[in-house]
N, CA and C of each residue as an Amber inpcrd file, in Angstrom:
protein
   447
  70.4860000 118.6210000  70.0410000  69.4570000 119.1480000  70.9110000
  69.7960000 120.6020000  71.2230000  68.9960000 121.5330000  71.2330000
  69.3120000 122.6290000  71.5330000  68.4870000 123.1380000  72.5790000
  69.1050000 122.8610000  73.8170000  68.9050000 123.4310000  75.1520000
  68.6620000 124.8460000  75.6920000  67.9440000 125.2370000  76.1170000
  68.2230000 126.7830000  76.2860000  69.1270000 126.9210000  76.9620000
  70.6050000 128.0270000  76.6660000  71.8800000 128.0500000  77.2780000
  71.8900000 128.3290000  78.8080000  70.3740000 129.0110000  79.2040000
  71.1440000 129.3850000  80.7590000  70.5000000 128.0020000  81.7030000
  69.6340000 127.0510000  80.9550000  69.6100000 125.9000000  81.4790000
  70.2530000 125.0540000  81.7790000  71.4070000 125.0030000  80.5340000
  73.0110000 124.0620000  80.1210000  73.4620000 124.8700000  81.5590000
  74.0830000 126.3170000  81.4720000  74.4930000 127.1540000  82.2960000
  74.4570000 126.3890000  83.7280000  73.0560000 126.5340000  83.8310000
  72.6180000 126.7750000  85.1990000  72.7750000 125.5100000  85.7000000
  72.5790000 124.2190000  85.1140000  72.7270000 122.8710000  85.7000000
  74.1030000 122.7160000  85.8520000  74.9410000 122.9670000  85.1020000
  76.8040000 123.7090000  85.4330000  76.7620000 124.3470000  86.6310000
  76.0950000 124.7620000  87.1800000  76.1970000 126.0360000  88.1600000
  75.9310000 124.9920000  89.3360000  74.7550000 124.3980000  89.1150000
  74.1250000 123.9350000  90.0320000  74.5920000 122.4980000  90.7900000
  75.5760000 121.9190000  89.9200000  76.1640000 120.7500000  89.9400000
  77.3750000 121.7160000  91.1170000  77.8570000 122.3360000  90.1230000
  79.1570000 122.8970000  91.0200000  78.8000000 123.5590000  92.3740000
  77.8320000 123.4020000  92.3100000  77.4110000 124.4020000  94.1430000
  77.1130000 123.1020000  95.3130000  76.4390000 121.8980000  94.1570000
  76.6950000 120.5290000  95.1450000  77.9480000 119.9890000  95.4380000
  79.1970000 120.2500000  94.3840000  80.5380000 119.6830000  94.5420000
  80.8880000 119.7370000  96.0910000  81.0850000 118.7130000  96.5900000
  82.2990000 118.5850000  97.7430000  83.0190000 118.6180000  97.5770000
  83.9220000 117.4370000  97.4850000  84.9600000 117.1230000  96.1570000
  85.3150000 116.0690000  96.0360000  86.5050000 115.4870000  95.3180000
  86.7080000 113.9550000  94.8390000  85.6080000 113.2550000  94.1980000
  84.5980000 114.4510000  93.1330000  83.6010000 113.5150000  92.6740000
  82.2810000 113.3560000  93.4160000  82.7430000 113.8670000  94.7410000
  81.1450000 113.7770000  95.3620000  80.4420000 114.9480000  95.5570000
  78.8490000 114.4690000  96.0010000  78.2450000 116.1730000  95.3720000
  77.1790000 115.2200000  96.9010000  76.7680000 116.6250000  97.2720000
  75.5220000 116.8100000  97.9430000  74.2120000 117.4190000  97.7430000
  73.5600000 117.0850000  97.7050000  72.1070000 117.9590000  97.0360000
  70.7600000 117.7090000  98.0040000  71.5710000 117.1230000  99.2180000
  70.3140000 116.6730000 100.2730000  69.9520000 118.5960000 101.3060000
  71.3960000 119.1850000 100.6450000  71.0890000 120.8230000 100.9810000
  71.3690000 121.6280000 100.4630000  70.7450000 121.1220000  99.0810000
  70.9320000 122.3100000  97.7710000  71.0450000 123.6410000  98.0440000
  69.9020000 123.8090000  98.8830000  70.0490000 125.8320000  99.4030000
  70.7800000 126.3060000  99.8070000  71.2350000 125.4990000 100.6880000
  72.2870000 125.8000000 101.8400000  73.7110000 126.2990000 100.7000000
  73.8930000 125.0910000 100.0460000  74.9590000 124.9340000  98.8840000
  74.9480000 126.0780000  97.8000000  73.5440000 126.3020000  97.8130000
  73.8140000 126.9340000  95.9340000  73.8500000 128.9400000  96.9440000
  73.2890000 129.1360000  98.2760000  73.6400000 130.3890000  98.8890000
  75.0190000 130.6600000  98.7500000  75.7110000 129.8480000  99.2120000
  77.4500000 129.9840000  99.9820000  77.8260000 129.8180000  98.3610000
  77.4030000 129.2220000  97.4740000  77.9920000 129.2920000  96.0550000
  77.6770000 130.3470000  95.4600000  76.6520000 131.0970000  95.9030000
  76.8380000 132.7500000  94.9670000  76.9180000 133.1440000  96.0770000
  76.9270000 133.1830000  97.3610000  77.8760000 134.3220000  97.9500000
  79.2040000 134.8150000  97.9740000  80.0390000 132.9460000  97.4870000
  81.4470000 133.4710000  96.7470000  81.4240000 134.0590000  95.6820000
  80.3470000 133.8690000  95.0400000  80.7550000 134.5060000  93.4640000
  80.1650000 136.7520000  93.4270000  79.7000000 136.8230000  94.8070000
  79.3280000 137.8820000  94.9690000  80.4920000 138.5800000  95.4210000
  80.6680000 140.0980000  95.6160000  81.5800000 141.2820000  96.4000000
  81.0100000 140.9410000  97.6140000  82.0130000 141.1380000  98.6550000
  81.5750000 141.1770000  99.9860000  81.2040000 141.8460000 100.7180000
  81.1250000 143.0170000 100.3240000  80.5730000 143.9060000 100.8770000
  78.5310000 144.3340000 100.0750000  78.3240000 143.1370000  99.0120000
  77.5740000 143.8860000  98.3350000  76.0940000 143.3990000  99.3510000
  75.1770000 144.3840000  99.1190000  73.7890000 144.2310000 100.4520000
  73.0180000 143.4090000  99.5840000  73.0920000 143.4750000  97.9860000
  72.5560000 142.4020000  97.5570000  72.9660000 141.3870000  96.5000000
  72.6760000 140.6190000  96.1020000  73.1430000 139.9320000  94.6200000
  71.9220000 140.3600000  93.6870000  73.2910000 141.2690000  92.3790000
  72.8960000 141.4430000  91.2760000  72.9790000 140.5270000  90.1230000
  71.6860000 139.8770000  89.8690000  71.3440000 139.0780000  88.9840000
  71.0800000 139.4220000  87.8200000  71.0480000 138.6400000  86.2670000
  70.5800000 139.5800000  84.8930000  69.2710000 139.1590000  85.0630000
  68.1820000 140.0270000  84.6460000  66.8120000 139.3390000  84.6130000
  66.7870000 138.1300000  84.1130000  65.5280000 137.4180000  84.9090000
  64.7210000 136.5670000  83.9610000  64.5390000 136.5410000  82.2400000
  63.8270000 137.5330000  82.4050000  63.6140000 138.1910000  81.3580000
  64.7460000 137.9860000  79.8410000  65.4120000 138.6770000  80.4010000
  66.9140000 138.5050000  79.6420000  67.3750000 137.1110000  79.2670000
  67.1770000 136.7140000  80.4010000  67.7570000 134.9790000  80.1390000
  66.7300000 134.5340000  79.0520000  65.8930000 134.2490000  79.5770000
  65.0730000 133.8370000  79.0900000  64.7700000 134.1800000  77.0400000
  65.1090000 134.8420000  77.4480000  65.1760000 135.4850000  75.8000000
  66.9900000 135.7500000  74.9960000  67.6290000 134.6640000  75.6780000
  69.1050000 134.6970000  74.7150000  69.3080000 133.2170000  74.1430000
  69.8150000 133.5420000  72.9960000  70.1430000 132.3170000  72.4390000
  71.6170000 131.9770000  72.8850000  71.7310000 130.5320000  72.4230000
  73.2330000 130.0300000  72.6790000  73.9960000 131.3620000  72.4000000
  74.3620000 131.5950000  71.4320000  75.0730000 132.9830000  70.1530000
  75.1150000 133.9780000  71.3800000  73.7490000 134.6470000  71.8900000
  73.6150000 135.4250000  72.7630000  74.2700000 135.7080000  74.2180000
  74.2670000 134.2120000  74.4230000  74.8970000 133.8680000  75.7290000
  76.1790000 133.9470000  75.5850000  77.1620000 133.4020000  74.5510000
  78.2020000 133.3580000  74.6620000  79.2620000 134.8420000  74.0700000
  77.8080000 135.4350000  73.6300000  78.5680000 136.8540000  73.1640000
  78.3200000 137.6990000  74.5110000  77.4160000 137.4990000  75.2750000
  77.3770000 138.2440000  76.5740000  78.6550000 137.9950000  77.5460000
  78.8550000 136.2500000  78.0820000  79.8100000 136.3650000  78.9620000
  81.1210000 136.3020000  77.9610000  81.2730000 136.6860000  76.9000000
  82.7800000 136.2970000  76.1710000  83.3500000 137.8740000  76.6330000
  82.2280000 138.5650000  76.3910000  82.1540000 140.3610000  76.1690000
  82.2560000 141.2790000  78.0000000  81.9190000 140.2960000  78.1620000
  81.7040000 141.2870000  80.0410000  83.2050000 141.1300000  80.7970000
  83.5290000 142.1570000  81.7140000  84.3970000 141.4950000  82.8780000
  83.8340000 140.5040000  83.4170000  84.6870000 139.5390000  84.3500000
  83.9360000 138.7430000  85.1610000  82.9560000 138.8680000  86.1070000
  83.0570000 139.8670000  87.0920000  82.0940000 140.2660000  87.6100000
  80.4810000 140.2100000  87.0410000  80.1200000 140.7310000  85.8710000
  79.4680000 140.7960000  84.5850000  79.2160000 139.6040000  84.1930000
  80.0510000 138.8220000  83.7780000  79.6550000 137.1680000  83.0910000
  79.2990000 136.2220000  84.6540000  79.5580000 136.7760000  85.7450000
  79.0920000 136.1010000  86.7140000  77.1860000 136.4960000  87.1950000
  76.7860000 137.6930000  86.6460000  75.3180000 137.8190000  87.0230000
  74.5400000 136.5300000  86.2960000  75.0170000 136.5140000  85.3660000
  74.1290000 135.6600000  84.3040000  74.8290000 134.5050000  84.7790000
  75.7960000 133.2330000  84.8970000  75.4790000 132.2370000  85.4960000
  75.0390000 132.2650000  86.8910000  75.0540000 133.3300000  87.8320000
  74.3080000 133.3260000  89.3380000  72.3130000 133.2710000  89.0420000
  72.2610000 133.6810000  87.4390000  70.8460000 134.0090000  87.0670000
  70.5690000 132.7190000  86.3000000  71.6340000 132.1990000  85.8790000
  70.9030000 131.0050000  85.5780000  70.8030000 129.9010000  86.6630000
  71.7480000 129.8340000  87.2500000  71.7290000 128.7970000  88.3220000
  70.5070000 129.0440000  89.2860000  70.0790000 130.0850000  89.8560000
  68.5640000 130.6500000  90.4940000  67.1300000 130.1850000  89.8380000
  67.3640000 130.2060000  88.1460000  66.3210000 129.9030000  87.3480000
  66.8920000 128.3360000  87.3790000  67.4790000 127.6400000  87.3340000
  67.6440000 126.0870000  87.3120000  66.8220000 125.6920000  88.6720000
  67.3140000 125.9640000  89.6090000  67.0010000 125.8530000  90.6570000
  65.7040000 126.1390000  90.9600000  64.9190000 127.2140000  90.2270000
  63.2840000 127.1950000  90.5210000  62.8030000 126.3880000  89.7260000
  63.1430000 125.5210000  88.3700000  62.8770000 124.3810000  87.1230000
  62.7290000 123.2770000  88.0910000  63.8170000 123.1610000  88.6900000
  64.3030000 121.8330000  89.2200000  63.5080000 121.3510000  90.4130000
  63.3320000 122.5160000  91.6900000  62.3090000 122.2680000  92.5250000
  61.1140000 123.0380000  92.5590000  60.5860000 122.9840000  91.9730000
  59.2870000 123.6620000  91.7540000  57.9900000 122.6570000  92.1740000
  57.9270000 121.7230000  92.2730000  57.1500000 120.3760000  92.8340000
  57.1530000 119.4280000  91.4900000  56.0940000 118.3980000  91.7940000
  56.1830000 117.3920000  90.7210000  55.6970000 118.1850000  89.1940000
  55.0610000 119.1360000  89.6680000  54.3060000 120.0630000  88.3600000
  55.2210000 120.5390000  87.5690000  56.0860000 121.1450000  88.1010000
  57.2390000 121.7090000  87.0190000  58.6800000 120.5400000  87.0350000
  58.5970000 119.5440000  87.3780000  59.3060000 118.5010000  87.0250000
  58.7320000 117.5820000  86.2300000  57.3490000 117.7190000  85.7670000
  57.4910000 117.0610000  85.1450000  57.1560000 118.1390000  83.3430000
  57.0150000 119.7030000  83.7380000  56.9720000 120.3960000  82.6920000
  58.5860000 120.4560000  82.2190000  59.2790000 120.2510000  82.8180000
  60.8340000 120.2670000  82.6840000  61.1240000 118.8060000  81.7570000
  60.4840000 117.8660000  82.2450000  60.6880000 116.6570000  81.7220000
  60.0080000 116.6020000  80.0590000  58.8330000 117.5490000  80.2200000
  58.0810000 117.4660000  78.1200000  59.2360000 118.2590000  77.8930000
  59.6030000 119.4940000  78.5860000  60.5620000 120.1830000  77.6400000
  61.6350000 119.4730000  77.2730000  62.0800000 118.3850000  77.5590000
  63.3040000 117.5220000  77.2910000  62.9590000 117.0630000  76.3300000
  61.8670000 116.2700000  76.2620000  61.0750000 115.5310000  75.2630000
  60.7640000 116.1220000  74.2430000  60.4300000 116.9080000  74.2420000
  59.7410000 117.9100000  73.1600000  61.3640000 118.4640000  72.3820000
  61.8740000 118.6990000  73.2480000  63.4440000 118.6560000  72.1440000
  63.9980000 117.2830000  71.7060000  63.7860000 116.4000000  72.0900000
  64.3490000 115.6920000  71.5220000  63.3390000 114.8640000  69.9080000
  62.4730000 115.4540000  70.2200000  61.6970000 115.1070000  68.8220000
  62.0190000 116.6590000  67.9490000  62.9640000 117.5160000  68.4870000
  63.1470000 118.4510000  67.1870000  64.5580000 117.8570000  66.1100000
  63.8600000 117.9750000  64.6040000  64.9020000 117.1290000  63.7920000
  65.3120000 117.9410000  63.1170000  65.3490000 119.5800000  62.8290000
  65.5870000 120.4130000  61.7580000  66.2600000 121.5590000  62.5890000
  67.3120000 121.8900000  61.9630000  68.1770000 123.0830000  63.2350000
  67.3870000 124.1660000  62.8340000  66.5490000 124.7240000  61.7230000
  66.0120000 125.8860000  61.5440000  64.3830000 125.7160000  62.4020000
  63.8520000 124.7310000  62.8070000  62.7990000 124.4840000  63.4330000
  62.8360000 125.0190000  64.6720000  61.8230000 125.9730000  64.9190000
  61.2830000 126.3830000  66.4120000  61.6690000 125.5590000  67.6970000
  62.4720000 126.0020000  68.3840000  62.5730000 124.8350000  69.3920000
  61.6210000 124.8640000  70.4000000  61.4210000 124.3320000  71.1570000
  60.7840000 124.6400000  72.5850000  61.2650000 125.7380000  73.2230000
  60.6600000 126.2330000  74.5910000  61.1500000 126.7310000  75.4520000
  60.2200000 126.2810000  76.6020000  61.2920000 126.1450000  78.0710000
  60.4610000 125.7140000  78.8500000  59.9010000 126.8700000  79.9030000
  60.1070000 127.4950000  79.5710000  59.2360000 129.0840000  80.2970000
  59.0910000 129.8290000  79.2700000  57.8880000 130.8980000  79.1770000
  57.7800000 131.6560000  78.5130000  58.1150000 132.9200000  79.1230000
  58.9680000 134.1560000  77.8550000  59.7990000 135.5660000  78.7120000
  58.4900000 136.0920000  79.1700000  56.9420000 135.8830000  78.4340000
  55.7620000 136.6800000  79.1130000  55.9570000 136.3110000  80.8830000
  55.8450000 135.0140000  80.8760000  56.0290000 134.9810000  82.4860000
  57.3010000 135.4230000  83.2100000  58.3460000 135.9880000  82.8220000
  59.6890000 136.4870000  83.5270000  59.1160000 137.1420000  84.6920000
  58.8170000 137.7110000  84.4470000  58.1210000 139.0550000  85.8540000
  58.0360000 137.9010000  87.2900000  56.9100000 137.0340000  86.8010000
  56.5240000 136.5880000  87.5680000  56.8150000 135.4090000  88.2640000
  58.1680000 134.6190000  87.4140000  59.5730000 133.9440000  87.6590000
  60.2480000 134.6390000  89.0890000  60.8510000 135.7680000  88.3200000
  61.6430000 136.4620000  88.8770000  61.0300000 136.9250000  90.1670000
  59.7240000 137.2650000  90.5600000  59.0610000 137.5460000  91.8800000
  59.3070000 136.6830000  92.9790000  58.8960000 135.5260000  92.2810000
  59.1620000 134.0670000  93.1260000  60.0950000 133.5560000  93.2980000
  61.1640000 133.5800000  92.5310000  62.3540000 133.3560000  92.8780000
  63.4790000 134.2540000  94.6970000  63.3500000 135.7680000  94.0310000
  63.4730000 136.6330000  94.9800000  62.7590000 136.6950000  96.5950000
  61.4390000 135.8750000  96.6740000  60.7020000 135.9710000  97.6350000
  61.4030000 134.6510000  98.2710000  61.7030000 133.3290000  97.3040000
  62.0720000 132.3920000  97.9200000  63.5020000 132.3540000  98.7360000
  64.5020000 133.3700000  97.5970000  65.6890000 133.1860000  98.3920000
  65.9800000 133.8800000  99.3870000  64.6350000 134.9210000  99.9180000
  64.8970000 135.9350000 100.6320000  64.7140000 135.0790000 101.9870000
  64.0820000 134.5730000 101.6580000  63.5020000 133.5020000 103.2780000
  64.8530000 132.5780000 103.4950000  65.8770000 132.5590000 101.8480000
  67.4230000 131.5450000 102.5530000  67.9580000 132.5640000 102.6100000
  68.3650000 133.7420000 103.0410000  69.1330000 134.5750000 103.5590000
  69.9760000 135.5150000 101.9140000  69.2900000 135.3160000 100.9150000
  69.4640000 135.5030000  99.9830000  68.8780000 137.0990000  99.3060000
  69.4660000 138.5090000  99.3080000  68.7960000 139.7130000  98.5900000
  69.3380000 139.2660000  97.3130000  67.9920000 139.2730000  96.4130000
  68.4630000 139.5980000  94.8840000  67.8990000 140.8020000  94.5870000
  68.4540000 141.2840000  93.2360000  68.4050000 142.1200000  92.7530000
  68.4870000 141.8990000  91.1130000  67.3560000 142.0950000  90.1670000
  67.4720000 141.8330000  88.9210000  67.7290000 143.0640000  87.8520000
  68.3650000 142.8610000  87.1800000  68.8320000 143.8370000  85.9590000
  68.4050000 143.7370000  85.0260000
């Protein structure tokens, strides 16, 4: 199956921002959780979190992804999982509408049988802009400045 990487990414991200620990996870305050999880992964002094675009994500392949964070300081390989975990997080709760567009995109990969075959994608980069608007407006109301690159 070939997943789009900052989805793999971001559900990594997103799992680890529910971790308590010993195995247990909370997700009854995802926001609360996934804030304080990129505010550690942010500078402390910074006024906002710098994220990689939508855009960007949205348009890297596995190859892409792993030549980006193999290649960056950490600081650097941390925009892009803080950018995927933000984009998981608007997939994931978006209402029943995009849970269940999340759910064909599963489907729809799993009926791909040829590695050179078109895969899905479950956003299109035309809509990044307008991802990325909504995202920023939402986390601004959890105490969240982004900033996209």
């Amino acid at each position: 199956m070939g997943v789009e990487p900052w989805l793999v990414e971001g559900t990594a991200e997103y799992f680890a921002a529910a971790h308590l620990s010993k195995g247990r996870f909370d997700f009854t305050e995802i926001e609360s959780h996934i804030r304080e999880h990129v505010r550690k992964l942010t500078p402390p002094k910074a006024q906002q979190v710098t994220t990689l675009s939508v855009s960007k994500l949205l348009r890297m392949s596995s190859r892409d992804w792993h030549t980006r964070t193999e290649n960056l300081p950490p600081g650097g390989a941390l925009q892009s999982y803080t950018s995927s975990l933000l984009l998981t997080h608007y997939a994931f709760h978006g209402g029943a509408e995009r849970r269940k567009e999340v759910r064909s995109y599963l489907e729809a990969l799993d009926k791909v049988s040829f590695v050179h075959k078109e895969k899905p994608r479950l956003f299109s980069p035309a809509d990044a802009m307008e991802i990325e608007s909504k995202i920023k407006t939402y986390w601004k109301l959890k105490g969240l400045r982004l900033g996209f690159q």
